[in-house]
MMTF fields as JSON, N, C-alpha, C and O atoms, coordinates in Angstrom:
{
  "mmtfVersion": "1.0.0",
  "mmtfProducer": "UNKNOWN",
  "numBonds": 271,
  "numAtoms": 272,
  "numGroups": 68,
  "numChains": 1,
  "numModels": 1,
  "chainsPerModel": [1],
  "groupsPerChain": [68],
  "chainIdList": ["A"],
  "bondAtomList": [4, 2, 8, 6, 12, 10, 16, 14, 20, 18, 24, 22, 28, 26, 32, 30, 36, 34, 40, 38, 44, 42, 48, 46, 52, 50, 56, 54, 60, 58, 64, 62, 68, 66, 72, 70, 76, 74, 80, 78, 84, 82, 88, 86, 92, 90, 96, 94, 100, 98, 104, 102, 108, 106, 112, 110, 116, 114, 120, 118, 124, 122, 128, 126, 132, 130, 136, 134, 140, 138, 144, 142, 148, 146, 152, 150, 156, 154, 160, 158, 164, 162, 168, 166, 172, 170, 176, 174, 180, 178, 184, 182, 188, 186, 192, 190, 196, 194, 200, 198, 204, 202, 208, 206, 212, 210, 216, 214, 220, 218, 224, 222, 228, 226, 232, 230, 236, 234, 240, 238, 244, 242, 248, 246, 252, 250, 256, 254, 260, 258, 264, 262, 268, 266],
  "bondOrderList": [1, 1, 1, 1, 1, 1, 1, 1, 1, 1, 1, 1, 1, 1, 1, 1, 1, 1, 1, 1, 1, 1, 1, 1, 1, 1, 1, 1, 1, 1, 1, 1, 1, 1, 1, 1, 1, 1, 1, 1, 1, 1, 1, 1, 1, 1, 1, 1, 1, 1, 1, 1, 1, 1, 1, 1, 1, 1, 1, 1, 1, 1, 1, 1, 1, 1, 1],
  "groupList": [{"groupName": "UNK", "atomNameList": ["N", "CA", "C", "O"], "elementList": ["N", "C", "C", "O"], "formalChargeList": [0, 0, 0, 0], "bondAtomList": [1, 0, 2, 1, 3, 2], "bondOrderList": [1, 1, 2], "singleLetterCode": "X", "chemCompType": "L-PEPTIDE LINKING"}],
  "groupTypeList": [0, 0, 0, 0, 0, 0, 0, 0, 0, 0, 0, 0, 0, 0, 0, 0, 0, 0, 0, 0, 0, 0, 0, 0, 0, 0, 0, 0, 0, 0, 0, 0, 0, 0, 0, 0, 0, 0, 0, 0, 0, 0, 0, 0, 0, 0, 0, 0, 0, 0, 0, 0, 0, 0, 0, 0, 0, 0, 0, 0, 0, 0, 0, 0, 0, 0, 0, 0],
  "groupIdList": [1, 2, 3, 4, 5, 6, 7, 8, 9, 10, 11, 12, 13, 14, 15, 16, 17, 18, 19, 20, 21, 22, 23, 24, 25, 26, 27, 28, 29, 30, 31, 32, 33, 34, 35, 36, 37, 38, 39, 40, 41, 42, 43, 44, 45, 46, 47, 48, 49, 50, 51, 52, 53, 54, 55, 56, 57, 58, 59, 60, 61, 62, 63, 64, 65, 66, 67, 68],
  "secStructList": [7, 7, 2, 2, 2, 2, 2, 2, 2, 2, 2, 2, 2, 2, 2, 2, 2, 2, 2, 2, 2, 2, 2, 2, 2, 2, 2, 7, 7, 7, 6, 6, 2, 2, 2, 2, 2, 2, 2, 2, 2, 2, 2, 2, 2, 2, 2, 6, 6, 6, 1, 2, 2, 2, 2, 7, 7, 6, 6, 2, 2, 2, 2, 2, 2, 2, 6, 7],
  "xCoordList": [40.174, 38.803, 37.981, 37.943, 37.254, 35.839, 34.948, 34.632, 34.693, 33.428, 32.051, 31.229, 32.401, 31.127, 31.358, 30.412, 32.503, 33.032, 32.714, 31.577, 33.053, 32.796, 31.556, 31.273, 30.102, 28.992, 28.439, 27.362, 29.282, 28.556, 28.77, 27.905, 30.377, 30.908, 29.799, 29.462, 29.213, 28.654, 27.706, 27.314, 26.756, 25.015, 24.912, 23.935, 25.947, 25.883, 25.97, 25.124, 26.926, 27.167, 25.201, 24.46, 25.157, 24.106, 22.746, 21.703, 22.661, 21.575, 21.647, 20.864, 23.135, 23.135, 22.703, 22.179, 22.97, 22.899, 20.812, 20.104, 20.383, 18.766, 18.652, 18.397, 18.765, 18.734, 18.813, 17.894, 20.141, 20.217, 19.518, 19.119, 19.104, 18.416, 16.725, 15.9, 16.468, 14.96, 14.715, 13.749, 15.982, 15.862, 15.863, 15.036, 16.699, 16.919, 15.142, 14.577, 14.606, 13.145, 12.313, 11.548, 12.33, 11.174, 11.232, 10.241, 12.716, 12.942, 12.824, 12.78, 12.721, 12.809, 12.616, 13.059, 11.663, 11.281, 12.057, 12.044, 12.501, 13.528, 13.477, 13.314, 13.6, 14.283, 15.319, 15.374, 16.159, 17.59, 17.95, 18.466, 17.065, 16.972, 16.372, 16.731, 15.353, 14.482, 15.192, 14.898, 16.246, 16.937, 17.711, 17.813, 18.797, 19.991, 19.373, 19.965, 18.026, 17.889, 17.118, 17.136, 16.69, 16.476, 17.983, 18.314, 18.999, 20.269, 20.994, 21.708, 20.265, 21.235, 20.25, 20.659, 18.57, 18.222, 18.3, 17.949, 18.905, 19.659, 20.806, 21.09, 21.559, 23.143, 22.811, 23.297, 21.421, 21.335, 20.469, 20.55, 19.825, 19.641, 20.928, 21.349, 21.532, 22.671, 23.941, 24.914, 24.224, 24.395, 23.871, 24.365, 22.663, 22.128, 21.804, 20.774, 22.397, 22.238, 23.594, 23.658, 24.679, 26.164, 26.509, 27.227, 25.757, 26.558, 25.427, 25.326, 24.806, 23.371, 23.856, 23.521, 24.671, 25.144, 25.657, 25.287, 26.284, 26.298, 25.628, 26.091, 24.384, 23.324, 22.302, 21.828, 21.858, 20.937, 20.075, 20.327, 18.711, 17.823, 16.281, 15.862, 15.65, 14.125, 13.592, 12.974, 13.735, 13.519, 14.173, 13.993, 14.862, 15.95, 15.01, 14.819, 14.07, 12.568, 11.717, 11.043, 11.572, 10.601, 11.373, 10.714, 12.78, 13.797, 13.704, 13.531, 13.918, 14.165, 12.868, 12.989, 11.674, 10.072, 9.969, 9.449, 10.579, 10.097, 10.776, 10.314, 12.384, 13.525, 13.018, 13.639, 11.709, 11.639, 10.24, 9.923],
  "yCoordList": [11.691, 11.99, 12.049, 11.194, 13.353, 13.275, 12.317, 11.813, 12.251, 11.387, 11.616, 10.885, 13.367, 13.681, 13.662, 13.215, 14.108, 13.777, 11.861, 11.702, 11.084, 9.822, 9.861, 9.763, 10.091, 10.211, 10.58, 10.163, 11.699, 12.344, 11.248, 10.881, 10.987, 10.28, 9.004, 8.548, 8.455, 6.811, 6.937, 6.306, 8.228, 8.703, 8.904, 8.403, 9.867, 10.592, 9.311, 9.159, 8.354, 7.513, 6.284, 5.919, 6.114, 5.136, 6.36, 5.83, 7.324, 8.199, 7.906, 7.886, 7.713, 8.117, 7.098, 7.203, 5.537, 4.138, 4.291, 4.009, 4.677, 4.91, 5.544, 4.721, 6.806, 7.808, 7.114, 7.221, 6.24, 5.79, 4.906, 4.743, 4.027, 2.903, 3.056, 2.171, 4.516, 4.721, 5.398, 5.57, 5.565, 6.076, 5.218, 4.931, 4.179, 2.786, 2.327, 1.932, 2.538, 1.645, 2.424, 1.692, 3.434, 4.643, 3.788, 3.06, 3.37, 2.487, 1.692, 1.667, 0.423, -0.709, -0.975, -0.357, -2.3, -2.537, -4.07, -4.795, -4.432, -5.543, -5.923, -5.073, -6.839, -7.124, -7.013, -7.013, -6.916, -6.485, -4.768, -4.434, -4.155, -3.19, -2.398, -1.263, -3.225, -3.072, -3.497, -3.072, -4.424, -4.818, -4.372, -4.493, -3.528, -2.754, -1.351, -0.976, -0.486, 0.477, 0.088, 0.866, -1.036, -1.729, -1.585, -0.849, -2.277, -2.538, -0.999, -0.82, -0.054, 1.692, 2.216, 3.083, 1.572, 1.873, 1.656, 2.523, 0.122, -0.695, 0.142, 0.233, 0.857, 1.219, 2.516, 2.793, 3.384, 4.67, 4.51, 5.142, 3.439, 2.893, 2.766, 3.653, 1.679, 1.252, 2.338, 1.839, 3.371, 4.37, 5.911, 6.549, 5.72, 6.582, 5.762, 5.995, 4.782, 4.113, 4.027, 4.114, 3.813, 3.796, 5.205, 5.584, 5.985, 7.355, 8.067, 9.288, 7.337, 8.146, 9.525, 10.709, 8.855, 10.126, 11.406, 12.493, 11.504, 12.643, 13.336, 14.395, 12.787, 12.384, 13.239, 14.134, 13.127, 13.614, 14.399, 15.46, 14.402, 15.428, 15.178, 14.028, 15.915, 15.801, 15.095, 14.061, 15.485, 14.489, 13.231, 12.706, 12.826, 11.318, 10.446, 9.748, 10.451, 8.938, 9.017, 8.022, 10.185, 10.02, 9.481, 8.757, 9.859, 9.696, 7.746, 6.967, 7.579, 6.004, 5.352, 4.367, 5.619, 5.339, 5.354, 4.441, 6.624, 6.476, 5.446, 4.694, 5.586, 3.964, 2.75, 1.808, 2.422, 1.399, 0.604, -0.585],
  "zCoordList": [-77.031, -77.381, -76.091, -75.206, -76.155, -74.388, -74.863, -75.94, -73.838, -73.891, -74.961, -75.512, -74.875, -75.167, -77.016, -77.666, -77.715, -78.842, -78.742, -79.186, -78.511, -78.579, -78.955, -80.149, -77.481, -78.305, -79.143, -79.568, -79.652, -80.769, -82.426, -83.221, -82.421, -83.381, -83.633, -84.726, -81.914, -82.686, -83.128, -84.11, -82.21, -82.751, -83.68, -84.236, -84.579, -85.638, -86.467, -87.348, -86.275, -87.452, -87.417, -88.329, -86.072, -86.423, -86.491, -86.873, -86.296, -87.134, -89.011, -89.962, -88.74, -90.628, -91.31, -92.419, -90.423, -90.985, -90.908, -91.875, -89.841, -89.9, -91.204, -92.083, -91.633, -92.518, -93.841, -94.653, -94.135, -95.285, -95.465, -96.618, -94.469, -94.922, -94.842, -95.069, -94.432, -94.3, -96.187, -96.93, -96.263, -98.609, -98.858, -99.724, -98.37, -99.269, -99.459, -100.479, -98.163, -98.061, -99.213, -99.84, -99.497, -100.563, -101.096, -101.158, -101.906, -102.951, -103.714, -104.944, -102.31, -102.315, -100.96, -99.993, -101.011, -99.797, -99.556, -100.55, -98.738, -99.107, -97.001, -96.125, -96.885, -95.588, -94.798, -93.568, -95.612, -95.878, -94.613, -93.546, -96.027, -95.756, -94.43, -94.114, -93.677, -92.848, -91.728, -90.611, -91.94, -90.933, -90.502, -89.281, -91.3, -91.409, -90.63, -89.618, -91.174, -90.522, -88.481, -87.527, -88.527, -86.726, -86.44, -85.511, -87.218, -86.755, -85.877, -84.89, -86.988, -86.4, -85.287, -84.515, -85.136, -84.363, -83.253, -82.452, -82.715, -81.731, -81.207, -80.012, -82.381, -82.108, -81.029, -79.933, -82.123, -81.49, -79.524, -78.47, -79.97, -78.014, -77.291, -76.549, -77.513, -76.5, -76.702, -76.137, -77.174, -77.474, -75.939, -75.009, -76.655, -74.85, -74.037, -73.405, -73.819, -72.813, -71.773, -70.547, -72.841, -72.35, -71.946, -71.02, -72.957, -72.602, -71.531, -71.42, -70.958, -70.271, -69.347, -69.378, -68.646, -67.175, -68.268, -67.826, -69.349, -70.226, -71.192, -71.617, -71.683, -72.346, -71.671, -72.37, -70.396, -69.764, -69.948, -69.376, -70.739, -71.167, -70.864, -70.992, -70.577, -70.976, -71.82, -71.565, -72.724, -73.899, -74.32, -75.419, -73.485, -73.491, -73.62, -74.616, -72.112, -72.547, -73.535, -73.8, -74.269, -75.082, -76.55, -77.295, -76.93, -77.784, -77.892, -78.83, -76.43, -76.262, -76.539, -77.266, -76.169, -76.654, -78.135, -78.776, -78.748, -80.283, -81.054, -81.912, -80.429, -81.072, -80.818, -81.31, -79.951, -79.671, -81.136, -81.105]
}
């Protein structure tokens, strides 16, 4: 697997864990829930953080500003 397949596999998965747990919230508002979608937002930081030197974009700091 490249590197760049690697990043795509973990982003994609902790985008999806954000995604699901931002429906879960319409829902139901729970802690749980609020925690789990911080949890994919953590993943999707240290994520462009590890993969930074391949990652490299314009829009990378503002990406990392809005996760925060």
């Amino acid at each position: 697997m490249t590197a760049g397949v690697a990043f795509n596999v973990i982003a994609v998965a902790a985008l999806e864990q954000i995604a699901d747990n931002a429906e879960d919230l319409r829902e139901r508002s729970n802690a749980e829930v609020i925690h789990q979608m911080r949890v994919g937002a953590r993943r999707l930081q240290s994520t462009l953080s590890a993969f930074k030197p391949i990652v490299s974009d314009r829009h990378l700091d503002g990406v990392k500003a809005d996760l925060k």
